[in-house]
N, C-alpha and C positions, 0 to 999 in steps of 0.2 A: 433310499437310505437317508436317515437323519442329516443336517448340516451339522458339522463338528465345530465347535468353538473353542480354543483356549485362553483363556485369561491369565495375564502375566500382573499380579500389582499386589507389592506388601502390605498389603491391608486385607487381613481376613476378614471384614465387614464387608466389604468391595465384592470379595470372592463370593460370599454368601450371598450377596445382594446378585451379582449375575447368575448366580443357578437360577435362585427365585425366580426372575425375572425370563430367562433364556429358556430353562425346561418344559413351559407349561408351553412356550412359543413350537415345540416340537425340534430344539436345538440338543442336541451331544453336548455338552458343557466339561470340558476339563480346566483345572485350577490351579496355579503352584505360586506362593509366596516368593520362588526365587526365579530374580529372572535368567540366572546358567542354566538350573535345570528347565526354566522354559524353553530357552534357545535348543537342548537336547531332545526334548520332546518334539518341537516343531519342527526339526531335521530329521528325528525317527520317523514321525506320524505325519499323517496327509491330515490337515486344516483346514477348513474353508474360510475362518475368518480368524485373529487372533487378535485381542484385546489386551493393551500393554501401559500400565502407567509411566508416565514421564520419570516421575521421581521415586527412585527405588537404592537402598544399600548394594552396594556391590558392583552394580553395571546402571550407568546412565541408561533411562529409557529410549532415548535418541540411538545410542546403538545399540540398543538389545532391535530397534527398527530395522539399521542398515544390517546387521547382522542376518533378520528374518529377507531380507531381500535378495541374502545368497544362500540361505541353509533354507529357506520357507518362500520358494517366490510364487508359486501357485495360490497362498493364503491372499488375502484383501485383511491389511491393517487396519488396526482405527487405535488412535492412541487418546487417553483423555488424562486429564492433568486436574488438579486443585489448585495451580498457580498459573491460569490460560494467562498468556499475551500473546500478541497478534505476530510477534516475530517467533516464538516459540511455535506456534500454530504451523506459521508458512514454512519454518525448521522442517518439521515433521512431514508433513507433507512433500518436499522437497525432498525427504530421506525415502520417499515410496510410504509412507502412511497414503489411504486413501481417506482419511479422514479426521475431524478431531475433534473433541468433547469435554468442554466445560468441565469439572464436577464443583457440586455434587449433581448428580444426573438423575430424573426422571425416568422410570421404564419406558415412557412410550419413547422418548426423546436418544435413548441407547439403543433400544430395538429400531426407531429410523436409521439413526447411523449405519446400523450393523445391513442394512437392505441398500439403504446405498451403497454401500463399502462394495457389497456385492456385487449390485450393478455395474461400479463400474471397474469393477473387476472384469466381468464378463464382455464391456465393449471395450476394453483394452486388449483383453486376450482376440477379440475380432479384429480390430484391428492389426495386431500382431500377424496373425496370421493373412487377411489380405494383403496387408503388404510382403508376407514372403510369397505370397502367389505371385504377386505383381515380377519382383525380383526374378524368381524361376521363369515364368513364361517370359520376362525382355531379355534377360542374360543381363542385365544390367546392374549393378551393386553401387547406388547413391548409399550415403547414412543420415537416412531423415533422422531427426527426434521421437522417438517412442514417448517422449517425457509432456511434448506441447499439449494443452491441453486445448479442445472446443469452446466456442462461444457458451453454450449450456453448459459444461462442467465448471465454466470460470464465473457464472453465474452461481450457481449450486455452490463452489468454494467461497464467494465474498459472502454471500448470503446468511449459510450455515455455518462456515468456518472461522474467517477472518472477521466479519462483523460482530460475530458473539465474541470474538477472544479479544476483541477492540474494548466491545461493553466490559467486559470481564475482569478487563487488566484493571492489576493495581491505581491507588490513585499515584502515587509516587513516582512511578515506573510511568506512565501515560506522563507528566509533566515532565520527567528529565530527557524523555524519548521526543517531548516537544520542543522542548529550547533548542535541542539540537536540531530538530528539523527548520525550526526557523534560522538558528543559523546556517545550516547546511543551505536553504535557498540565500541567502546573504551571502555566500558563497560563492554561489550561481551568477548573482548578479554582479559581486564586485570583479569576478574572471571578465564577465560578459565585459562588463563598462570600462577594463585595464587595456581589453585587446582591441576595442572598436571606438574607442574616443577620440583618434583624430586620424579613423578612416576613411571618412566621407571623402573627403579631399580627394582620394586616390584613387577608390572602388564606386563612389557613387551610393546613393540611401538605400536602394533596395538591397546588393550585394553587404552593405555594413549590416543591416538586418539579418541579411542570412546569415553572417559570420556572432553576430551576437546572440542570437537563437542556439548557434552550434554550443557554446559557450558555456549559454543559461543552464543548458541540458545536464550540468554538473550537476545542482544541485538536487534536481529530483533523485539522479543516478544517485547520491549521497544518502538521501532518505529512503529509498528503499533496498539498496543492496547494503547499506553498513547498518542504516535502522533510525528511525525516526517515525516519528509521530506527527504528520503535519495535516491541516485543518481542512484542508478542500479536498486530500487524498477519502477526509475522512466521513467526507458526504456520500462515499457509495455503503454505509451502515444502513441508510433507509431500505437497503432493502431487505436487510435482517427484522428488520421492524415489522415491513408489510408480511412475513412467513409467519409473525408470533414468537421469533425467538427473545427478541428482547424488546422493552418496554421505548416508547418515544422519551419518557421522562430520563431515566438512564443514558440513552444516543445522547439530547443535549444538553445533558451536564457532564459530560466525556466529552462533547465538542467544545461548550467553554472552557473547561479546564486547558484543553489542547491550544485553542485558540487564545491563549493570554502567554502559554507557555512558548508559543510562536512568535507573541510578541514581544518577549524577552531576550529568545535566543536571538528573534533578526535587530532588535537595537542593540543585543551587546555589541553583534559586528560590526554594525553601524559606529559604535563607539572605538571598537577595534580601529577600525579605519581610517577613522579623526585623529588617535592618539601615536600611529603608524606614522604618519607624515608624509606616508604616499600618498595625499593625495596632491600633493606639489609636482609630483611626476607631468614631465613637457613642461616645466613653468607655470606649476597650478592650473594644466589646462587640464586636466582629468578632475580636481578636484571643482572646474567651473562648467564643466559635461553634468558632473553627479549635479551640481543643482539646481541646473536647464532640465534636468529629466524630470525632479521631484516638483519643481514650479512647472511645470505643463500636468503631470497628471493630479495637483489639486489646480490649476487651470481648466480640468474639463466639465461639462455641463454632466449634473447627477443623470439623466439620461444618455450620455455617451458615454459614461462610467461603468453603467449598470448594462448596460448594451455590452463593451467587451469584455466585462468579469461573467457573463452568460457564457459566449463563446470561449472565454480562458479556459472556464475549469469543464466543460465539456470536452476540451485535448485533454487537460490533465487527469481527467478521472480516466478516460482512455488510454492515456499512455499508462495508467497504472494495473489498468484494468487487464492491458494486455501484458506488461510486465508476469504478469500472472498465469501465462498460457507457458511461462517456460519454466521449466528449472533451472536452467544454465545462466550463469552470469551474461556473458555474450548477448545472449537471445534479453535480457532484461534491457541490456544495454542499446538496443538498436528498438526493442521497441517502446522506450521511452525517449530517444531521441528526436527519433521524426514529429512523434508531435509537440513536443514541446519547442522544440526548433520553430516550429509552425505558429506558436503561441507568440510567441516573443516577435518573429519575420513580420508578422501580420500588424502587430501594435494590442494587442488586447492585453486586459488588465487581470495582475493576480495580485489578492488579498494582503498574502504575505512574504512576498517579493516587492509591493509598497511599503512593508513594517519596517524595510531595510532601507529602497531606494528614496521613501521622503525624510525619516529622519537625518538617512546619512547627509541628504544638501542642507536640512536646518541645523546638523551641528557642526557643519562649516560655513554657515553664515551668520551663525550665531555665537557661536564658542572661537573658531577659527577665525575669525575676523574678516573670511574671503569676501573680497569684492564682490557683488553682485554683475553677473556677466552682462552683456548688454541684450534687453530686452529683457529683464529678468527685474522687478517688483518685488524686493523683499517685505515689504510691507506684507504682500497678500502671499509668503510662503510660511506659515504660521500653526502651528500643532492643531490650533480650531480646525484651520482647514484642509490639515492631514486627517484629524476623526473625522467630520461631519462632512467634507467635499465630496472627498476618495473613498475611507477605508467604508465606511456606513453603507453605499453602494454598492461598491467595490465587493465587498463581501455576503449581501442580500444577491450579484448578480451571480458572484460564485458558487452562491449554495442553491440557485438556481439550478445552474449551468451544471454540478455535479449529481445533485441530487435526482434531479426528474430526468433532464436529456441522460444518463446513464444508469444509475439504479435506481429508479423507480421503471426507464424504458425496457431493460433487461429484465427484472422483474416479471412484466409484462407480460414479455415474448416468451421466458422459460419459465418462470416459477409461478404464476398465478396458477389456480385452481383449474384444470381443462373448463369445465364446463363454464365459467366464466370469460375464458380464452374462445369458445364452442361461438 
């Protein structure tokens, strides 16, 4: 028997456009303008797959999804939009879409979705079922996650999903999602440096580290469970690139754009901070921590810069990358913790987590009028050698470190061609 299809989107060009395309493929193609009456049909009728626009009169596409999740849970969603963003995307997906689609869309590029949709329908429903094997034959009842997803699906998601809806997004919408992400690591960092600036004395440097790591891990948490756009997260697009869906030329001009926008949100905090007056807290000893930390990291040589922004943003693409294996807040939370805790523990350098920590010590040496602490050279802490020391490195080691060590190496392993893989 035919695969049955329903299409839910107010657009009767949309509708027409998927028979065309679905019929000749040997698909059942049903069609409705509204999406109540689709939510009725998909609760009368057995689906194998249902196609649902985002933005519809009457009921948000978002729940006409959760809705198909309890009246339709045997179908494999795929939702597509004409206004993709990357947190709209991971929405949907989140809500049990198995998938999401740009428009306007391509037939071959709608007919892929609709096979993956399938696929991974079908090892979900396998998996489902061996773990109630498992359960029946131990007598034992854990409650794993049905939700986490494999190293290869979360490949197949940044790939197909999140990267194109990266490239996609507005220009407007990618810069407001980036200030805040730069501030949200300004965030990270000013928690980090409030709680651990004159712990050494008590715990010793390794233990300060671990506790400043625990810290940092705010603001990644910030950018991806409230929503942000930040620039090293946004190095695993290459591997949208290496599949054909979106153009190199596109990826970096959505990473400068992001990347300037990073640079704005983490000086505003920086400015935030200066005009706070916290940084007088202990007797201006925090405020003379922040600018021991920014004078050591343009103190370091452009090869040990570039050496630990490789290894930064290879945790941090990983911590995002796995962020992505759950739906649950929780599960995002723990697994962007550990690495980034590791990031920070360690001493490696990130791009724009510098955009905060070296302006914040030059506008209290410069505006604030702070002392320079001892062994601290204001001469040589100086916006030159914020761009050209640090961030120039600094962010050539991170687009290393994200780009090839995680999506270009995924890539690799799951999405190249077999026979190239062979």
């Amino acid at each position: 028997m035919n695969e049955r299809i329903l299409v839910i989107d107010d657009d009767e060009m949309v509708l027409a456009s998927c028979r065309r395309v679905f019929e000749p493929e040997g698909y059942e193609v049903t069609a409705t303008p509204d999406p109540r009456q689709g939510l009725e049909r998909a609760a009368a009728e057995p689906f194998d797959v249902v196609l649902c626009d985002w933005k519809m009169p009457g009921i948000d596409g978002m729940e006409v999804v959760t809705e198909l999740e309890r009246r339709a849970p045997g179908a494999a969603v795929v939702m597509f939009s004409g206004y993709p963003t990357v947190g709209r995307a991971t929405e949907a997906l989140q809500r049990g879409a198995l998938d999401f689609v740009p428009k306007p869309f391509t037939p071959e590029k709608i007919v892929t979705a609709v096979r993956r949709a399938l696929a991974r329908k079908v090892d979900q429903e396998k998996k489902h079922v061996g773990r109630v094997e498992n359960l029946l034959r131990n007598w034992s009842f854990p409650v794993p996650s049905l939700d986490d997803k494999a190293p290869r699906t979360i490949a197949e998601t940044v790939a197909q999903s999140v990267g194109v809806a990266k490239a996609n997004s507005p220009w407007l919408s990618l810069f407001v999602l980036g200030v805040l992400a730069g501030a949200y690591i300004g965030f990270g960092g000013l928690f980090s440096a409030t709680v651990t600036f004159d712990a050494a004395a008590h715990l010793g440097v390794g233990l300060t580290k671990l506790v400043a790591g625990a810290a940092f891990s705010l603001g990644l948490m910030l950018v991806v469970i409230a929503g942000g756009e930040l620039f090293t997260g946004n190095n695993l697009m290459v591997s949208s690139v290496m599949i054909g869906e979106v153009t190199w030329a596109r990826v970096l001009a959505k990473w400068g754009l992001v990347y300037l926008a990073n640079l704005l949100g983490a000086i505003l905090l920086a400015l935030l901070f200066y005009a706070s007056g916290l940084w007088k807290t202990g007797g201006g000893a925090l405020g003379a921590a922040a600018v021991k930390l920014a004078y050591a990291k343009v103190g370091l040589g452009a090869g040990e810069a570039f050496a630990r922004a490789v290894g930064c943003n290879w945790l941090v693409c990983l911590a995002v990358w796995m962020a992505l294996a759950s739906c649950q807040v929780i599960g995002k939370i723990f697994a962007i913790f550990f690495p980034i805790m590791a990031f920070v523990a360690i001493g490696f350098e990130h791009c724009v987590a510098n955009m905060y920590f070296i302006p914040n010590g030059l506008s209290l040496t410069q505006w604030a009028g702070l002392a320079a602490p001892a062994g601290v050279d204001p001469g040589l802490l100086t916006w030159g050698s914020f761009l050209w020391k640090n961030l120039l490195p600094v962010t050539i080691g991170n687009t290393i470190g994200g780009a090839v060590f995680v999506g270009l190496s995924y890539w690799g392993a799951y999405l190249r061609p077999v026979d190239a893989r062979a």
